[in-house]
C-alpha positions as CSV (number, residue, x, y, z in Angstrom):
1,X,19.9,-8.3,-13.9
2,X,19.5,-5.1,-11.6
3,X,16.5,-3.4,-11.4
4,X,16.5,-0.1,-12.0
5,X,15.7,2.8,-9.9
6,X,12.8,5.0,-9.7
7,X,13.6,8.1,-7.4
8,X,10.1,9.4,-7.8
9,X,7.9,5.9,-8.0
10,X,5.3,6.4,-5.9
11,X,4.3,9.6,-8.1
12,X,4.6,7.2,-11.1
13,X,1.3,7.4,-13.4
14,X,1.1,3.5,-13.4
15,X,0.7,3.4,-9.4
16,X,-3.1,3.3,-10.4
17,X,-5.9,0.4,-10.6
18,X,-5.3,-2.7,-12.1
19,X,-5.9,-2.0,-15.9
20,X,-6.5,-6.0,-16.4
21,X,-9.5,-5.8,-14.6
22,X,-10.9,-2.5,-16.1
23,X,-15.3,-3.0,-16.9
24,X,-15.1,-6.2,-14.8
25,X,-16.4,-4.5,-11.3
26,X,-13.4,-5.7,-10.1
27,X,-10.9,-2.8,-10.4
28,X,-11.5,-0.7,-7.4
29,X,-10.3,-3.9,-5.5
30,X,-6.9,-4.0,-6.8
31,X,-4.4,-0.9,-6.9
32,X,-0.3,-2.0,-7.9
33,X,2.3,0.1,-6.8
34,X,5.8,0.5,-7.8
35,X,8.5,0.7,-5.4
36,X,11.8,2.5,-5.5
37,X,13.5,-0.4,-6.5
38,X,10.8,-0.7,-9.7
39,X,9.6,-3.8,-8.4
40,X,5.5,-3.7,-8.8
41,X,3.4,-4.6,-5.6
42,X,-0.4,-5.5,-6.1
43,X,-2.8,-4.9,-3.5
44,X,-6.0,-5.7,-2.4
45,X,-8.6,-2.0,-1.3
46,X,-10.2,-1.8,1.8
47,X,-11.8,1.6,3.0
48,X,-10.4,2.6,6.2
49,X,-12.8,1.9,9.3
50,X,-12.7,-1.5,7.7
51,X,-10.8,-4.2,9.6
52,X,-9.5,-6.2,7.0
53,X,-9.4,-9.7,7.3
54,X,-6.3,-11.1,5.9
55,X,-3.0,-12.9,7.6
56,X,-1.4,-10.3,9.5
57,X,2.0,-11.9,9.6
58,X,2.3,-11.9,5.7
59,X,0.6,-8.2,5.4
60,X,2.3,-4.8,4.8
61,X,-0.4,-2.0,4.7
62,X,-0.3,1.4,3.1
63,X,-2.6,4.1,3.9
64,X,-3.6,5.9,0.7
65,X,-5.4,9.3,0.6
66,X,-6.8,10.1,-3.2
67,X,-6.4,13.9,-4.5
68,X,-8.8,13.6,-7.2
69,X,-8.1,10.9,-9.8
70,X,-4.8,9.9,-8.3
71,X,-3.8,7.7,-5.2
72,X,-0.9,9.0,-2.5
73,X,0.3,6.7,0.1
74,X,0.3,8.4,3.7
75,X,2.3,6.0,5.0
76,X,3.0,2.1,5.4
77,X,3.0,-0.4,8.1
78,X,3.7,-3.5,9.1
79,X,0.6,-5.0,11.1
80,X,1.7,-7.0,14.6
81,X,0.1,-10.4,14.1
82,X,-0.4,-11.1,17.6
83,X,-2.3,-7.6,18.4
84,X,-5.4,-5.7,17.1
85,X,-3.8,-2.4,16.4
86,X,-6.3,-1.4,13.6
87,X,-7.8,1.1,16.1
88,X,-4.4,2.7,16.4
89,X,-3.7,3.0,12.6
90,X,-7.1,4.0,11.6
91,X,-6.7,7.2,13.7
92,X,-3.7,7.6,12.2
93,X,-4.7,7.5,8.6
94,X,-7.6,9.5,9.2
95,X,-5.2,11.9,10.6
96,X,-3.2,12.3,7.4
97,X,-6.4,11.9,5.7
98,X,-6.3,8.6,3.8
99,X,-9.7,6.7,3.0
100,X,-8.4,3.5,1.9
101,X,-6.1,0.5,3.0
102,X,-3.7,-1.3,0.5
103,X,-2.8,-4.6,1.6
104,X,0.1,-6.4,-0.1
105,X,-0.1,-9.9,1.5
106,X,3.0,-11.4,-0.2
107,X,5.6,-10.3,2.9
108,X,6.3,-14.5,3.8
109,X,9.2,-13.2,6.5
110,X,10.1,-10.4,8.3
111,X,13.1,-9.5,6.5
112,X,10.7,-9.9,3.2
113,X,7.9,-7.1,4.9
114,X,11.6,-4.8,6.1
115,X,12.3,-4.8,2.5
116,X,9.1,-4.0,0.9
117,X,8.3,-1.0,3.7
118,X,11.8,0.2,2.8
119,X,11.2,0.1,-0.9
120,X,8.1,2.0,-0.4
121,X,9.8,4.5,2.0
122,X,10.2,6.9,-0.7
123,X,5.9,6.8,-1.5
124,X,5.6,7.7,1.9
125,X,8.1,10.4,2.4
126,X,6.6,12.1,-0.9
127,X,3.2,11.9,0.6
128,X,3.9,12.9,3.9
């Protein structure tokens, strides 16, 4: 079966925290987004300055500015896993003022990290 498309998914009210782990503690940790595709990617919250330490050949990263209650991806990246280029992107979310990284750690392949900054494409190009 085909998934259905959402032109305008990144602006979707269920891009939000995890409502599973609402009055755990836990649900500033997670954020899910849905790409255009519809397909839902969880992520784990970092505040930007952080270095993250997760495996950076699995990783696709969005930069997320918040605009009151809701989230807005600034843009996405692919860490390299051979390079520390946290100093490079963390000037450049700051820039576009984001205060959180969303890691998505479920990219096993290149191809499988292309696809999911593609589908994502249109969350950045709506926050940009």
């Amino acid at each position: 079966m085909d998934r259905l498309a959402f032109p305008f998914a990144a602006d979707r009210r269920d891009n939000r925290p995890l409502a599973s782990l609402s009055r755990t503690g836990l649900e500033k940790l997670f954020h899910s987004w849905f790409g255009a595709s519809g397909r839902r990617y969880i992520c784990s919250v970092y505040a930007v300055g952080a270095t993250p330490v997760f495996d950076r050949s699995r990783a696709v990263v969005a930069a997320v500015r918040r605009d009151g209650a809701h989230s807005q991806i600034a843009f996405v990246f692919a860490p390299n896993p051979d390079d520390d280029d946290f100093t490079f992107w963390t000037s450049r979310a700051r820039a576009r003022g984001a205060c959180e990284w969303h890691v998505h750690l479920l990219g096993e392949t290149p191809e499988a990290r292309a696809a999911i900054l593609s589908d994502l494409e249109p969350a950045r190009r709506l926050a940009a």
